[in-house]
C-alpha positions as CSV (number, residue, x, y, z in Angstrom):
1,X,-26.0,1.4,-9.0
2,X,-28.9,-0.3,-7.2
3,X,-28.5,-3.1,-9.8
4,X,-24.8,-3.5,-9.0
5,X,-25.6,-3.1,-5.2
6,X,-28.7,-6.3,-5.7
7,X,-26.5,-8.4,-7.4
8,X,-23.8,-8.2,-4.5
9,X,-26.3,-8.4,-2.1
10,X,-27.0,-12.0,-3.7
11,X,-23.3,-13.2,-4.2
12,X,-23.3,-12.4,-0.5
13,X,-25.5,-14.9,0.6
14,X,-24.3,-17.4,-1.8
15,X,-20.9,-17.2,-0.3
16,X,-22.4,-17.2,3.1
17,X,-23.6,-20.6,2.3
18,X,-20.5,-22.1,0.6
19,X,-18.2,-21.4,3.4
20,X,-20.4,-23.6,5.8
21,X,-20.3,-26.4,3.2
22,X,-17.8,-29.3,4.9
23,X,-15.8,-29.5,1.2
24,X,-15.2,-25.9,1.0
25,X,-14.2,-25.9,5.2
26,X,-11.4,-29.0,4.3
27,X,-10.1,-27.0,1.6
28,X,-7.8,-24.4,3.0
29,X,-7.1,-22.3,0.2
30,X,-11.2,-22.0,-1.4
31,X,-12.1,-21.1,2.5
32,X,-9.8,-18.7,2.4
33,X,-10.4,-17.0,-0.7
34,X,-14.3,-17.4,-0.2
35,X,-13.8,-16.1,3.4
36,X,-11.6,-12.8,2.5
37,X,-14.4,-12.5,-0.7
38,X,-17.7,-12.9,2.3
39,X,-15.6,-10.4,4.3
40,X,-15.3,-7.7,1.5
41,X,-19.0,-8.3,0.5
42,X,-20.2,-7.8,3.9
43,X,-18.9,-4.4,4.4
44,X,-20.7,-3.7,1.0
45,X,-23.7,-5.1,2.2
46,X,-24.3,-3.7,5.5
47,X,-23.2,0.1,3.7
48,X,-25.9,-1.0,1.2
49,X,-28.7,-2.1,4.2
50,X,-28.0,1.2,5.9
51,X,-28.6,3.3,2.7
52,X,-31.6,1.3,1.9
53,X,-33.2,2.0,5.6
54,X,-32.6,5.7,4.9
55,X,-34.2,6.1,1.2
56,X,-37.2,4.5,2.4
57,X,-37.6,7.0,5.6
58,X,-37.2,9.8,2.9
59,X,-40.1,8.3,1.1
60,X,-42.0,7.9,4.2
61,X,-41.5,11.6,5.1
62,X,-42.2,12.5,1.9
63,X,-45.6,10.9,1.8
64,X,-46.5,12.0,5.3
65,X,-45.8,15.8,4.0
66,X,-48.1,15.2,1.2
67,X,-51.4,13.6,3.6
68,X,-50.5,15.2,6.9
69,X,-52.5,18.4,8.0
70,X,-51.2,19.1,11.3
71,X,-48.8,21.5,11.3
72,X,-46.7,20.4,13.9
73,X,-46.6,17.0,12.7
74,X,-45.6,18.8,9.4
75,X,-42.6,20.5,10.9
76,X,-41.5,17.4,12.5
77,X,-41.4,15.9,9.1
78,X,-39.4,18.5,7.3
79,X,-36.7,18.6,10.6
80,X,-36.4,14.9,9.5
81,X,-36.1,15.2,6.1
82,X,-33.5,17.7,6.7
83,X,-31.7,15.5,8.2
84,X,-32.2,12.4,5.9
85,X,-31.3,14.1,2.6
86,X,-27.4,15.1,3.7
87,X,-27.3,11.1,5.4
88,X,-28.4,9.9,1.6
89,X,-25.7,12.5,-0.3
90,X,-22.9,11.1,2.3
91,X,-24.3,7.2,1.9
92,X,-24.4,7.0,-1.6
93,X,-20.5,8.3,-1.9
94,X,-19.6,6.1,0.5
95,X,-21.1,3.0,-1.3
96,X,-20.1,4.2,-5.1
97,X,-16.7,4.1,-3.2
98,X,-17.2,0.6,-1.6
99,X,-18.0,-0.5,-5.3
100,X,-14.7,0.2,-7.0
101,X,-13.3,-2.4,-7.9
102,X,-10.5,-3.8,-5.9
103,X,-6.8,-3.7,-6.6
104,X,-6.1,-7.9,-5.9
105,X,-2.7,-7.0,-4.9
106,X,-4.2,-4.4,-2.0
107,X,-4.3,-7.1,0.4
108,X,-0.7,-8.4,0.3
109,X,2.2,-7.8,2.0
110,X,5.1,-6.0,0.8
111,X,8.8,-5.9,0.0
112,X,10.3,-2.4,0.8
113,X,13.3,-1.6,-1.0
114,X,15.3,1.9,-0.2
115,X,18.4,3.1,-2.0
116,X,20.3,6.1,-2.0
117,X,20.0,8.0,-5.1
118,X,22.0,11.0,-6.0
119,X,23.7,13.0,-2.9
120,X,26.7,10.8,-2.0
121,X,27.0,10.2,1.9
122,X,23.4,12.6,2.1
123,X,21.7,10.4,0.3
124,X,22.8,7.5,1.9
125,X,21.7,9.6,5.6
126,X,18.4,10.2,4.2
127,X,17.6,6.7,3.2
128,X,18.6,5.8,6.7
129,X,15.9,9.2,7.3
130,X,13.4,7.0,5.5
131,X,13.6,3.6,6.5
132,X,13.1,4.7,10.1
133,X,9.8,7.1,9.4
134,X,8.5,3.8,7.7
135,X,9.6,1.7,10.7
136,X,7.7,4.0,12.8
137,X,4.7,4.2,10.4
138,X,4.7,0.6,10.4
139,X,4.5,0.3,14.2
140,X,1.9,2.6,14.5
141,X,0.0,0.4,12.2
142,X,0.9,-2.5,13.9
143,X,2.1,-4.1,11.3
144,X,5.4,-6.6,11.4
145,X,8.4,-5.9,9.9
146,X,11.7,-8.1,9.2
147,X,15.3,-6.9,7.3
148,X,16.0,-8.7,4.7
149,X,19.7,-7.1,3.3
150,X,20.8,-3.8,4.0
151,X,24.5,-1.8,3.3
152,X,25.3,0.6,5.3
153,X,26.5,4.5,4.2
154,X,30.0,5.3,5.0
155,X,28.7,8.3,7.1
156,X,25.0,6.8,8.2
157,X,22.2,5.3,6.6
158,X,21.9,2.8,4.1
159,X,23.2,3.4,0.6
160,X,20.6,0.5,0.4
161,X,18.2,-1.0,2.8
162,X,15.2,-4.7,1.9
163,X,12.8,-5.5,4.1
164,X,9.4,-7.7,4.2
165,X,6.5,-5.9,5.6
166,X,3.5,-8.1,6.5
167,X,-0.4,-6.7,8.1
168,X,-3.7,-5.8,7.3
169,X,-3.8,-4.3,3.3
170,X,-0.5,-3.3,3.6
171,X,0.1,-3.2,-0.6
172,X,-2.9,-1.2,-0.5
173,X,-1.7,1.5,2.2
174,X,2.1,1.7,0.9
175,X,1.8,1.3,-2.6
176,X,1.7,4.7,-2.9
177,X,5.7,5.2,-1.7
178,X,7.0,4.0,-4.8
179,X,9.1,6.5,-6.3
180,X,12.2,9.3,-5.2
181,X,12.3,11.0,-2.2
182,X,13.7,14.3,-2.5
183,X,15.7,16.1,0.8
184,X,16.6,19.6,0.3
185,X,18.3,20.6,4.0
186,X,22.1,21.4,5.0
187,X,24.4,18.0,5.3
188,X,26.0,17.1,8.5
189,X,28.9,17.1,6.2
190,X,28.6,20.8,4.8
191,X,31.1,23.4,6.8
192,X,29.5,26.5,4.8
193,X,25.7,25.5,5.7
194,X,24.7,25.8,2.4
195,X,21.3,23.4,1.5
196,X,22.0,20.3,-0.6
197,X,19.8,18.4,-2.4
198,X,19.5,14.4,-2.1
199,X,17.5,11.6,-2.9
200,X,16.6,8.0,-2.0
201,X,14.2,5.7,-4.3
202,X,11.5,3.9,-2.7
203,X,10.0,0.6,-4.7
204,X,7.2,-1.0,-3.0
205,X,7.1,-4.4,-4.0
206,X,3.8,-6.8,-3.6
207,X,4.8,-10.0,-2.3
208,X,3.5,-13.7,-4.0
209,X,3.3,-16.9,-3.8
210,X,5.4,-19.4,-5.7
211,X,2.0,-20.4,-7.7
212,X,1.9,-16.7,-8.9
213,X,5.5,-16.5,-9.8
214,X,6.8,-19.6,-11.2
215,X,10.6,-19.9,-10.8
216,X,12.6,-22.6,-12.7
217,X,15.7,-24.5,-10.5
218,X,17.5,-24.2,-13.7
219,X,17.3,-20.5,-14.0
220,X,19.0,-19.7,-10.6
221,X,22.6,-19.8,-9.5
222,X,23.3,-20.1,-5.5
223,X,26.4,-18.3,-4.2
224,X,26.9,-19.1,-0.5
225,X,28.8,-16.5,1.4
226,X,30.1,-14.9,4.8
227,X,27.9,-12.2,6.1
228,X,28.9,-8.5,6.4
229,X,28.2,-6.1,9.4
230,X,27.0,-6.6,12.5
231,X,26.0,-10.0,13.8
232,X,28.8,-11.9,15.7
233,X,31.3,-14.2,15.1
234,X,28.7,-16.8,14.6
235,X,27.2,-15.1,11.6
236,X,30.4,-13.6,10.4
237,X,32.8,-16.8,9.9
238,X,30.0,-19.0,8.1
239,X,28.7,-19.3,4.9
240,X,25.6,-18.4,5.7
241,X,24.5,-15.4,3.7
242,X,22.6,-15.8,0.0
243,X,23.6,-14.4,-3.3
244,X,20.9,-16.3,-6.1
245,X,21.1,-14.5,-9.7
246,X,18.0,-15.4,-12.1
247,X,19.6,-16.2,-15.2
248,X,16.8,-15.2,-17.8
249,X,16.6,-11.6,-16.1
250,X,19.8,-10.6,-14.9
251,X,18.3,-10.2,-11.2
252,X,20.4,-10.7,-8.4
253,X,19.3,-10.8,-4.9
254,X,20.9,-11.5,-1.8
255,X,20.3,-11.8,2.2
256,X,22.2,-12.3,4.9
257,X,20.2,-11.2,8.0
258,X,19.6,-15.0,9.4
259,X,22.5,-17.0,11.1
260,X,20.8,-20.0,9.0
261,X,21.4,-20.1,5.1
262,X,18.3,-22.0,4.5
263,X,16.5,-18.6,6.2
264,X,18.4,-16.5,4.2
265,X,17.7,-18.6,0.6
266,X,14.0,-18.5,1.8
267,X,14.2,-14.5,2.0
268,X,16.2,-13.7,-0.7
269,X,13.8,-16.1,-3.1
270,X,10.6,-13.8,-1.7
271,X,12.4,-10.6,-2.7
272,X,13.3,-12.2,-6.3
273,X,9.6,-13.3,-6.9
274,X,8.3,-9.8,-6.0
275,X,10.3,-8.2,-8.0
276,X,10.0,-10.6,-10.8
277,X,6.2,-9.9,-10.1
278,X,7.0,-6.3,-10.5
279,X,8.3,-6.3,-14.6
280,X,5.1,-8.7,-15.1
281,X,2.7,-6.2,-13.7
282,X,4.4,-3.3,-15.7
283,X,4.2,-5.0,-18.7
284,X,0.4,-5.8,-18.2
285,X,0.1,-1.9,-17.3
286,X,2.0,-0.5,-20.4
287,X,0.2,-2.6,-22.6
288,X,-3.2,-1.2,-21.1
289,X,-2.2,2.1,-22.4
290,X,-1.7,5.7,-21.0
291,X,-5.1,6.6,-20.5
292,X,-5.1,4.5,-17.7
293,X,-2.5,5.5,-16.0
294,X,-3.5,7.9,-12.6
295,X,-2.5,11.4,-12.4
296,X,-1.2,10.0,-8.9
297,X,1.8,8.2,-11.0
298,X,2.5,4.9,-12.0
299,X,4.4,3.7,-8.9
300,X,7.4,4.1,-11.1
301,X,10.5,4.1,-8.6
302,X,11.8,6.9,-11.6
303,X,9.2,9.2,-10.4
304,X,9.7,12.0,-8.3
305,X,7.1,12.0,-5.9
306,X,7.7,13.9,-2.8
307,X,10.2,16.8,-1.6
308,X,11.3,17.0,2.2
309,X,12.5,20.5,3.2
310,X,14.2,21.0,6.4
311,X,14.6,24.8,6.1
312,X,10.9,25.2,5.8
313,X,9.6,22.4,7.5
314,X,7.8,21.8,4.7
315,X,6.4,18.4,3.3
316,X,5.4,18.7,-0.3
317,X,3.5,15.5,-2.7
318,X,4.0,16.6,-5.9
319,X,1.4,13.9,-8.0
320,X,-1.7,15.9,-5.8
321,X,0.3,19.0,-5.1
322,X,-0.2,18.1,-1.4
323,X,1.7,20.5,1.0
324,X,1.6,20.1,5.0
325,X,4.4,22.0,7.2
326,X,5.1,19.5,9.9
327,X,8.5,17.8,8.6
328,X,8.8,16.4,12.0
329,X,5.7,14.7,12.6
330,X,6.4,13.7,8.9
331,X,9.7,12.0,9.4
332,X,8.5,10.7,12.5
333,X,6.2,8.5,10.6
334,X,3.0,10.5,10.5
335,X,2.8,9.6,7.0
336,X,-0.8,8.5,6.9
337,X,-2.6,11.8,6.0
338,X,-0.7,11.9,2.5
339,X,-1.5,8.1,2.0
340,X,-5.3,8.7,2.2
341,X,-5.1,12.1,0.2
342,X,-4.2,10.0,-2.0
343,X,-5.9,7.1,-1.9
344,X,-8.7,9.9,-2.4
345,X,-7.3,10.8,-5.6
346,X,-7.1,7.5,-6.7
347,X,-11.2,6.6,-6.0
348,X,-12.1,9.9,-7.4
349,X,-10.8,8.9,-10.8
350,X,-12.0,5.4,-10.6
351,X,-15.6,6.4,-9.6
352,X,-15.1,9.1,-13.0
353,X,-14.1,5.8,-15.2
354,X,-17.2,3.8,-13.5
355,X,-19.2,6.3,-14.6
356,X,-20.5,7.4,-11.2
């Protein structure tokens, strides 16, 4: 580890170098790769200082124990050590941590898709359900958020809801939503309060840029037309919402949240690269294999990962059987303590395949 940790530690200061240089400072997109890469490296490196200062007061202490005959200077040296040992357990997990190796899509932003699933008018309800604990979530990470399409449920909701989510390692953070969302409670609908169960899928999408995800004019067809809902007559009577179909894959993906139908195109083409990004990326991870896959699930929208019960109050995470009873809090978008029991998960099998 110390190796891995040295070798960093040099990389470091090499990049600290190259992002003074004047050809790397007029060339937006190597300073900004270089900088995010010095920023990632620094938090390794300070972790790395700070668990360096503390092995050598442990060997320090130790030697002082082994030449020092006073025995109060003694005891002072063993209250130390006491206290250095557990600080060099919790150091060294911390920085085996800070070395796994990065997933490069962590630091993107996001396309959120929400659908109803099976439930009828429910399901349509509970997507609605979710789409505002995320909205909340997102707030509270101060994160921005912007609709991209959305139908609306005949009774509330959305029987389907798109929306671009951009902040701080937002891919990272959300990734782990991918998959159906279970309700078990008693529909608005139901007049002999009996409990229903419903569902909504969840794909998190990472966005990309056009360079990742090359798109061919030829391949698209553009189908201008008036928008739905609400939005005034100004939005209503003109031809501003998108429909573009991608020819080779079938997908078709529309927008019609802007007045303008250039801002719509725009849009809809960042939802159709990420999910054209999305059949690449499972490709690349089905040919990897199965051992690879996490016990936390593949991010498969055709997993079930999660069951809200309203009877019970009860949340339940079924890839880490993860159970809290605070439904509220839950669907009020205090979401954040199963993303990092997760994210747990995750780095605990990653540091078992590094061989830590």
């Amino acid at each position: 580890m110390i190796d891995k940790l040295e070798a960093i530690r040099e990389r470091f200061k090499e990049v600290g170098q190259l992002i003074i240089q004047p050809d790397i400072i007029s060339d937006m997109q190597k300073y900004s790769k270089l900088t995010k890469e010095y920023k990632d490296l620094e938090k390794i490196n300070v972790k790395f200082e700070e668990y360096e200062n503390v092995l050598d007061n442990i060997k320090s202490t130790k030697e002082l124990l082994n030449t020092e005959k006073d025995p109060e200077m003694r005891e002072m040296a063993k209250m130390e050590l006491d206290e250095l040992l557990p600080n060099k357990d919790k150091l060294e997990e911390e920085v085996k941590t800070l070395l796994i190796p990065k997933d490069p899509n962590d630091s993107k932003n996001v396309v959120l898709e929400i659908r109803a699933g099976t439930g009828g008018d429910e399901a349509s309800i509970f997507a609605g359900d979710l789409f505002r604990m995320y909205q909340r979530f997102f707030e509270k990470q101060s994160w921005r958020m912007e609709i991209i399409d959305f139908t609306e449920g005949t009774s509330g909701g959305y029987k389907e809801i798109v929306c671009g989510v951009s902040g701080e390692d937002v891919y990272g953070m959300m990734k782990f939503e991918s998959g159906v969302h279970r309700v078990q409670r008693v529909p608005a609908t139901e007049t002999q309060g009996r409990v229903h169960t419903s569902a909504a899928t969840v794909a998190v999408l990472p966005e990309v840029d056009d360079v990742e995800v090359i798109i061919h004019d030829a391949d698209l067809r553009i189908d201008t037309f008036c928008s739905s809902g609400p939005g005034g007559q100004s939005v209503n009577t003109t031809y501003s919402a998108v429909r573009i179909t991608h020819k080779p894959s079938g997908l078709v993906v529309s927008c019609q949240d802007e007045k303008s139908q250039l801002k719509n195109k725009d849009k809809a083409m960042r939802v159709l690269r990420s999910r054209l990004y999305e059949i690449e990326l499972k490709k690349q991870q089905d040919d990897i294999g199965s051992q690879r896959k996490s016990m936390i699930g593949s991010g498969d929208r055709s997993d079930k990962i999660r069951t809200y019960n309203y009877p019970q109050g009860r949340v339940t995470d079924h890839r880490i059987g993860y159970t809290v009873y605070n439904l509220n809090n839950v669907m009020d978008g205090a979401v954040e303590d199963f993303i990092d029991n997760l994210r747990m998960a995750e780095n605990s099998e990653k540091l078992k395949e590094g061989g830590f």
